[in-house]
C-alpha atoms as one frame of an Amber mdcrd trajectory, in Angstrom:
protein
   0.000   0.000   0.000   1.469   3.041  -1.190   1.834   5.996   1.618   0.790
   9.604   1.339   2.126  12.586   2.639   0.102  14.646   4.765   0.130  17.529
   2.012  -1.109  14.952  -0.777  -4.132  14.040   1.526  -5.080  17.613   2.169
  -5.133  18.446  -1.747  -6.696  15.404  -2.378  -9.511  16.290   0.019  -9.484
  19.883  -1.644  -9.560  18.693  -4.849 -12.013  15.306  -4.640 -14.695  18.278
  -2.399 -14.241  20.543  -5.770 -14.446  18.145  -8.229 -17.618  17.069  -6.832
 -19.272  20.484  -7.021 -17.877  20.544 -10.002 -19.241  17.574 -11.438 -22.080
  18.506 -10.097 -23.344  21.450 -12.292 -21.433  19.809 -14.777 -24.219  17.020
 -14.520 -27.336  19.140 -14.887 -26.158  20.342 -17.982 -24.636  17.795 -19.646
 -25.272  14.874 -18.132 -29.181  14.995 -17.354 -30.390  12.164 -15.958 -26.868
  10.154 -15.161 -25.341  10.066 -11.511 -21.941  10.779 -11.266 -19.882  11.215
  -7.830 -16.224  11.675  -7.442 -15.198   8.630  -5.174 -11.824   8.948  -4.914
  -8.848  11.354  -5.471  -5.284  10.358  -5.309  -2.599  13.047  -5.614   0.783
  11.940  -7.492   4.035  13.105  -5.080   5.128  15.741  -6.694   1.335  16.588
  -6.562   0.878  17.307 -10.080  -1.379  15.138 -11.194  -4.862  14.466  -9.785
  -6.477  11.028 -10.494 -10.192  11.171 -10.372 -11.825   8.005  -9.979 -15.953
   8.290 -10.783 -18.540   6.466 -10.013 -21.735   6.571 -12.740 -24.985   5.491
 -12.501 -26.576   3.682 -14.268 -23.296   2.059 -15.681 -23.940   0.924 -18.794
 -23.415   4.626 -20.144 -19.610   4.782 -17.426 -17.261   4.368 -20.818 -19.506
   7.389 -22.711 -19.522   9.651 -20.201 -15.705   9.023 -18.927 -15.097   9.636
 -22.545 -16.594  13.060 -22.669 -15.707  14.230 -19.537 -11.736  13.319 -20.868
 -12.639  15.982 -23.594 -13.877  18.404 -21.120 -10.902  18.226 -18.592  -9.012
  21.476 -19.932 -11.784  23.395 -18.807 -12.497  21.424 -15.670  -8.996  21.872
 -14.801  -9.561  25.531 -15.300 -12.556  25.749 -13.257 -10.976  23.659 -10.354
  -8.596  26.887 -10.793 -10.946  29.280 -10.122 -11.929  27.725  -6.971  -8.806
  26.872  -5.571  -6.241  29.053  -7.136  -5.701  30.989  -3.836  -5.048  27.782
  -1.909  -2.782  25.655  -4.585   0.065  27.303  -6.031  -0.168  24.979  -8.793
  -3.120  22.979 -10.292  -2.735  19.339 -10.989  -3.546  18.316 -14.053  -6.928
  16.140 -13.950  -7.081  11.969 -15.182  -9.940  10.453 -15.176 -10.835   7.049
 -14.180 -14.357   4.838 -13.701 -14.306   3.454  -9.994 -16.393   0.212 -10.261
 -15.863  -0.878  -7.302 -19.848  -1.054  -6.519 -20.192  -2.858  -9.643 -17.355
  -5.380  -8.355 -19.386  -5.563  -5.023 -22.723  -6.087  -6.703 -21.044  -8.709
  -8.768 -19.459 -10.606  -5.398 -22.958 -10.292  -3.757 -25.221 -12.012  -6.572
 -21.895 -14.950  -6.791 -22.753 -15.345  -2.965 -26.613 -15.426  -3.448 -26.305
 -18.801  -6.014
């Protein structure tokens, strides 16, 4: 299990609480319909790169909207800015990854139920 500083865990906390919001009036526009939620964020060491991991519901649309959120991430990158220019000196670059870890768990659960 890889260790994190005490700095990467506070900008990950910063940047998964943003990203949320983010994502969140992102959603209404965009995404209509589709629930997404920012499950986990893990900070590289030199803390400039942010890996998103998202969770969408209902899944069978995860791959389509990863995909156009990956074209969007300039300007999500940019709003993240915005909101937390004053407290980052510099702004990790976003990736974006699909967290199916419910999906693994659902899977797991209906194995255990035959």
């Amino acid at each position: 299990m890889e260790q994190f500083s005490t700095r990467q865990n506070k900008i990950s906390k910063l940047v998964h609480r943003e990203m949320a919001d983010i994502l969140l009036k992102v959603n209404k526009t965009q995404f209509a319909g589709k629930l997404i939620s920012v499950t986990v964020v893990r900070v590289t060491k030199d803390l400039g790169i942010a890996r998103v991991y998202l969770s969408i519901f209902p899944s069978e649309f995860a791959k389509e909207i990863l995909k156009e959120i990956q074209l969007i991430s300039k300007q999500l990158r940019g709003e993240l800015g915005r909101k937390v220019g004053k407290s980052l000196r510099v702004i990790p670059d976003l990736e974006f990854y699909i967290d199916d870890s419910l999906d693994y768990i659902e899977n797991i659960d209906n194995l255990l139920k035959v």
